[in-house]
Phi, psi and omega in degrees: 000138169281154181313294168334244255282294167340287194281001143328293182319315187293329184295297190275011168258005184246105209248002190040028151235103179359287212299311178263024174241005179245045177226278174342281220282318184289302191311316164326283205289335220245337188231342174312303195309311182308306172322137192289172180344304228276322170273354160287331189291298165345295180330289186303305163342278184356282212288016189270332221268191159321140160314295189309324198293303192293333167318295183302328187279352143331280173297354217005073179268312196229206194200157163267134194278341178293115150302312170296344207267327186254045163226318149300337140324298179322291165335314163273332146317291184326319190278008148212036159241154177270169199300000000 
């Protein structure tokens, strides 16, 4: 992936609310690169969704009805609640 594309991500994963920009940006830096095609895209969608939308699913208030949309949630909850 190029830096251009990279720092594109970061940008729009630093979202100025605290609770998801400190979930978003180590996961961008820390797990993106690695992730297959079909989920950077997922990845990408996300930053497409609401802020508010990604709060509650985040916080797990709601579940996103987009399976792909929850499957990369997930993914990311997973990487900082312990087991």
């Amino acid at each position: 992936m190029s830096d251009i594309e990279m720092n594109r991500l970061f940008w729009h994963s630093r979202r100025g609310m605290l609770e998801l920009d400190v979930l978003l940006v180590p996961f961008l830096k820390e797990a993106y690169p690695s992730l297959s095609p079909e989920d950077q895209a997922r990845y990408r969608k996300l930053l497409q969704c609401e802020d508010q939308d990604m709060f509650a699913w985040f916080m797990q208030r709601a579940v996103p009805e987009d399976p792909d949309l929850a499957r990369i949630v997930k993914m990311i909850l997973d990487r900082v609640q312990p087991k």
